[in-house]
N, C-alpha and C positions, 0 to 999 in steps of 0.2 A: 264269345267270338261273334263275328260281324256274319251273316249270310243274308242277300239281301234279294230283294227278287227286281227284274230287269225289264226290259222291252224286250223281245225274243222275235227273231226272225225263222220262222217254221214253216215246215210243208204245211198244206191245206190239207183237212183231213183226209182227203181221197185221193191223195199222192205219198201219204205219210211209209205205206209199208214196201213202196219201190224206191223210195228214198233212203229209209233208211240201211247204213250197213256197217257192217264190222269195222273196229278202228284202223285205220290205217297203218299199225307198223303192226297185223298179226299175217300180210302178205309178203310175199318176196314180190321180184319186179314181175315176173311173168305169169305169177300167181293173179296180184291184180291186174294186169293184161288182159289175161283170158276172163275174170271174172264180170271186168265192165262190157267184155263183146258184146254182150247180148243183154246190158240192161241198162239202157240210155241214162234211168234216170237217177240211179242209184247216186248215192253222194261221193261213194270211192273216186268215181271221176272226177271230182274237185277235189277231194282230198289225197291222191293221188293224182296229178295231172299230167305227168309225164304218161302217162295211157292213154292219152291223144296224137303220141308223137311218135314216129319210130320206134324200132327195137334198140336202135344206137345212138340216141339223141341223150343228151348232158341231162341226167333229172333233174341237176341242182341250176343250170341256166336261167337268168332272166324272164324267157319268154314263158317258159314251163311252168311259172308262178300267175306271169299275166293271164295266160292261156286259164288259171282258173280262178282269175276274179273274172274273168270276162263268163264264165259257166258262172260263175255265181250269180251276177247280174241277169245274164240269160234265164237263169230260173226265179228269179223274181220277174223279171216284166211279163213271162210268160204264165204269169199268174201259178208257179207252181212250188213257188213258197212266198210267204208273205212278209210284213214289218208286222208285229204288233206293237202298237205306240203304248198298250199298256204296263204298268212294272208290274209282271205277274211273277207268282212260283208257279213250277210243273211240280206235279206228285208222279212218280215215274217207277212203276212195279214192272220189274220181271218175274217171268215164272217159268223156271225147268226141273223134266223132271218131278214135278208135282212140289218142288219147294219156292217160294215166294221171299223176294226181297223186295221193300219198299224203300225208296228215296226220295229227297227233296232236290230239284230243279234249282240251281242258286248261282247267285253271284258270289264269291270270297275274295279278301282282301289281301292283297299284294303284302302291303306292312306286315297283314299277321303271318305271313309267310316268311317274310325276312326276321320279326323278333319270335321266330319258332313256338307262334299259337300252333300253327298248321304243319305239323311235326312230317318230316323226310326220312327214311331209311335207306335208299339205293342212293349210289352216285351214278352223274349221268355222264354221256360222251358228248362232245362238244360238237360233232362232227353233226351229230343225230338232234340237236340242240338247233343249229344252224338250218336244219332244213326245215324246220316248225319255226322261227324265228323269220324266214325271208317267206314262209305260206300268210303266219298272219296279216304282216305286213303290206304284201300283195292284196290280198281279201279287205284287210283292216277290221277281221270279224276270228273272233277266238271258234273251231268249229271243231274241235275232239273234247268232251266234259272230262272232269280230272275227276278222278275214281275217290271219293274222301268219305272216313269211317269215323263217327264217334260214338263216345259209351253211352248207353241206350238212356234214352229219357222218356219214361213213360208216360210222362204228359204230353209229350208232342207226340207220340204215337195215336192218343186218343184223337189230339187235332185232325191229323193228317188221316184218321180214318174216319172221323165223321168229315174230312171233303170229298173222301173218296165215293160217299153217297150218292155224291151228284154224277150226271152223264156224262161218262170219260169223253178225252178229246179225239186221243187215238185207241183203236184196242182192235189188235193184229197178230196173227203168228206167223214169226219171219221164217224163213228157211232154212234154221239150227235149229227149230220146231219149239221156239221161245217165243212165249207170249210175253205182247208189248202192249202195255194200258199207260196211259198217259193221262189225267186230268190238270184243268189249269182253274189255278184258284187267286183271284183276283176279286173276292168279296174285300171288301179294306178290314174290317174286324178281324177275319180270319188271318188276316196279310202281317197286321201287326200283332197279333198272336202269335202266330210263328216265330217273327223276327226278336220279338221279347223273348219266347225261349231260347235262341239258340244266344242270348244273351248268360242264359245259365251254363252253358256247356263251354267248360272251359278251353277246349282243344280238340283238331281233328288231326286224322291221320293219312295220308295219301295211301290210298292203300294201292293205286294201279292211277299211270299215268305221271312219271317225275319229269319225264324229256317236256311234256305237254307244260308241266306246273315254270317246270325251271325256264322253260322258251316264253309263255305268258308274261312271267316276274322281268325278263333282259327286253325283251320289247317296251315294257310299261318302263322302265327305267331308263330308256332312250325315248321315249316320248316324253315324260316328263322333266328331262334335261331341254328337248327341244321346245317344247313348252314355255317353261321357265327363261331360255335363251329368249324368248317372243313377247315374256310378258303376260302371257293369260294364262299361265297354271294355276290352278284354284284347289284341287286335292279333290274334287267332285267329278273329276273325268272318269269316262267308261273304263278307260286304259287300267285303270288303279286296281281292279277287278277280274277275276278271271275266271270264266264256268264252269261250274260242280257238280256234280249230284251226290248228294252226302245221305250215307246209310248207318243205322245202329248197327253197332260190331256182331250181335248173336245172330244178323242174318247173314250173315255172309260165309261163304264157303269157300275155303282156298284149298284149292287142288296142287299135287307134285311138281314141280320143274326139275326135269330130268337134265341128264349131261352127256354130251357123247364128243365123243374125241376122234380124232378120224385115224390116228395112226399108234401106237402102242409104246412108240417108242422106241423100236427096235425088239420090243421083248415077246417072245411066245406067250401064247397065253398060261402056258403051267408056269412061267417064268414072274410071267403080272402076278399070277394066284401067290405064288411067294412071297413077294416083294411085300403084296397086301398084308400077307398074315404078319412080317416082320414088322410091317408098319404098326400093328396091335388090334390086328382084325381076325375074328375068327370067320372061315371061309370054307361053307360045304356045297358041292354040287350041290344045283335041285336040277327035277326033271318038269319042270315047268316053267313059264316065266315068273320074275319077281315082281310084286309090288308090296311094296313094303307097307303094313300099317299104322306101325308104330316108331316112336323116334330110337335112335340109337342100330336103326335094323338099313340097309342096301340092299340092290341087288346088284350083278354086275353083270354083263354079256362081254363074250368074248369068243371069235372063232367057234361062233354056235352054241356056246355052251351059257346054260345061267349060272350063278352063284349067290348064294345066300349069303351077306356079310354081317357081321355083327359087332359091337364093339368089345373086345377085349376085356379084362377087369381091372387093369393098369390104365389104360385108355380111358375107359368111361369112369374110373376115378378122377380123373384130369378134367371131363368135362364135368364133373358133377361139382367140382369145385373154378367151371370158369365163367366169365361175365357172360350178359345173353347173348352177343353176337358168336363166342368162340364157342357158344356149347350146339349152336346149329347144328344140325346135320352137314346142312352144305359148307359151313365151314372147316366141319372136321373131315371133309371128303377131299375139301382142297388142298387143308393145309397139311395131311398125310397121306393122301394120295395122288390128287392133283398135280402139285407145284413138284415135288420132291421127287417121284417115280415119273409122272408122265410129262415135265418140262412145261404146264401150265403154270407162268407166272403169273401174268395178269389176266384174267378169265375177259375183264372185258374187251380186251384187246386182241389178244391173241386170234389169229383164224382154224387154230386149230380146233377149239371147242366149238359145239353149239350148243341151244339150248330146246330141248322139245317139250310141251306143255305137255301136263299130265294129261290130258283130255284126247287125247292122240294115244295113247295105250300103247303097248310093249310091244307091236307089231313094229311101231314107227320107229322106236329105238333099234331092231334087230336090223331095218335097212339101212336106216342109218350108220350104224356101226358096220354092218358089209364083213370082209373077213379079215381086212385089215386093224380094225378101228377097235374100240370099245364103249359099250355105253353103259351109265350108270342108274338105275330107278331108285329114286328116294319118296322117305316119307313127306307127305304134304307138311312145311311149315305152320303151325298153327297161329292164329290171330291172336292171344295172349301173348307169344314170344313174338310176332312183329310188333304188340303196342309196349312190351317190355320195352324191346332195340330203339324205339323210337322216341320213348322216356327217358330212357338214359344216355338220348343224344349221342347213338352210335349209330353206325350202318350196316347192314348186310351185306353178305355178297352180290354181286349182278343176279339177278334172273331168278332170286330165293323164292318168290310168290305167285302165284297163275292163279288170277280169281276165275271162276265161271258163274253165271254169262259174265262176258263182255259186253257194256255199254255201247251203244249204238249209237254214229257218229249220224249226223244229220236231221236229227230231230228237233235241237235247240241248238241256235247257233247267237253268239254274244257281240253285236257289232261296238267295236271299240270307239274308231271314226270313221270318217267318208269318207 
């Protein structure tokens, strides 16, 4: 596969850790409100720009996109990010928690995303699609990295750790108490080294970021119609291209994504408790909260109460003989509890679900859930079963994977055109 290294538009070192912040769709609206009040320079504010405008202003309006190419600009002339004219890679380690993932900083190619090099397992909403599709555009610079995982190559691990000898560019600890070390590596030997390996790796995996991938790919595909309508499409445009940071699979850590549903159904909770067990669930109080550590195991909440859930031996016969997507957890939650008992058809749709990341703990589900509601704690899907679903050109359900850390939006930004 192609990963190539770019010209990168970045903070200057001594703006890098008030610039950088959390991706853009882990706030709600008034979440990033209050978050940008009081930190001018953070990037939320372009990546979210409707934070400049009223509590009741259209986010998805015209002006609300200008408003942040016109902050984008604003922070280049004001010397608080810059152009690098050079095609570098970034080496970009996070560390929480005292465990360390390292990535590579890159460019990836559009094509191998359409002939399924660069493998997808979630489907995305078009609604959520459109509003990353009219930011780029606006900006004309790709500015959220797409989260991409492949199986470890230990040759490029040595590369990427003798660059790491040299003096990082950035190296900060943001305020989720994650350290951010950043080097850029633009020796040309070292440049084509890289890009020769990832010649051997035959495939990556999105592992966080499909709205970002799938809005990159319909933008590039309406530029290069417009292009081509003009006469100077060449296949060598920025647009063809869209920003990465790509990790070997055994560093990464995927945490639970929980589920909570705001109303029951009409059913009491001894009433759900039933339902569950006919569904082929075994189902005993606990007097704590659940967090499930292994597959096949739930928790439930309900009108204060937890429950232990478990699969059945009729049930988890059924999943032990189904394909990877149907033997998830979250699948089996939907498609025997969800859909059938609590009127969840389509998860991504519906308003009655939500989804809470694991990292948010079973406090957040109990408010969530309130006394009407219920919420559900599952086990973390594992990265062997996302890179199975993903091999065998299937999909998950919405919301199956919650990596920690989250990549930080504002550090490398991909300018596509002027």
């Amino acid at each position: 596969m192609k990963a190539l290294p770019f010209p990168c538009i970045r903070p200057l070192p001594q703006h890098a850790a008030q610039a950088a912040s959390l991706p853009y769709d882990v706030f709600d609206r008034k979440e990033a409100a209050d978050y940008v009040a009081d930190r001018p320079l953070s990037f939320l504010n372009i990546d979210r720009p409707e934070t400049q405008f009223p509590a009741d202003q259209d986010m998805y309006a015209p002006e609300v996109y200008q408003r942040a190419a016109q902050l984008m600009q604003d922070r280049i002339d004001s010397r608080i990010y810059m152009r690098d004219p050079n095609r570098c890679y970034y080496i970009y380690e996070l560390e929480m928690d005292g465990r360390v993932q390292t990535g590579l900083v890159a460019v990836c190619s559009v094509d191998e995303y359409e002939d399924g090099t660069i493998k997808r397992h979630e489907l995305t909403r078009e609604d959520k699609e459109r509003d990353r599709i009219e930011h780029i555009r606006a900006l004309g610079c790709q500015t959220g990295p797409i989260f991409l995982a492949y199986r470890d190559q230990p040759v490029l691990d040595m590369i990427l750790g003798a660059a790491k000898m040299a003096t990082p560019l950035y190296d900060f600890v943001d305020e989720e108490n994650v350290r951010q070390t950043v080097w850029e590596v633009k020796r040309s030997d070292t440049v084509e080294a890289i890009a020769a390996m990832f010649q051997h790796i035959p495939c990556a995996y999105i592992a966080d970021g499909h709205h970002r991938t799938a809005s990159a790919v319909k933008v590039a595909r309406q530029m290069r119609e417009e292009a081509k309508a003009a006469g100077t499409y060449t296949g060598r445009e920025p647009f063809n291209y869209f920003l990465s940071v790509l990790f070997p699979t055994s560093q990464l850590t995927i945490l639970p994504y929980n589920r909570v549903v705001k109303d029951r159904c009409g059913l009491s909770a001894d009433q759900l408790v039933e339902r569950v067990r006919k569904a082929g669930f075994t189902a005993e109080s606990a007097n704590a909260p659940v967090a499930p550590q292994e597959a096949g195991r739930m928790g439930m909440f309900a009108d204060g109460q937890w429950w232990n859930l478990s699969l059945g031996q009729e049930l988890a016969q059924q999943v032990a003989a189904a394909d990877p997507v149907s033997a998830l957890d979250v699948s089996i939650l939907q498609e025997q509890v969800l859909s059938p008992i609590l009127g969840i058809g389509d998860p991504r749709l519906d308003p009655r679900i939500s989804f809470v990341g694991g990292i948010r703990g079973t406090d957040e589900l109990e408010r969530c859930a309130g006394t009407e509601g219920v919420a559900f704690s599952m086990c973390a899907t594992g990265i062997d079963q996302l890179l199975a679903v993903a091999d065998a050109g299937l999909l998950m359900p919405p919301k199956s994977t919650w990596f920690e850390p989250k990549l930080r939006s504002g550090l490398f930004i991909h300018q596509i055109h002027k």
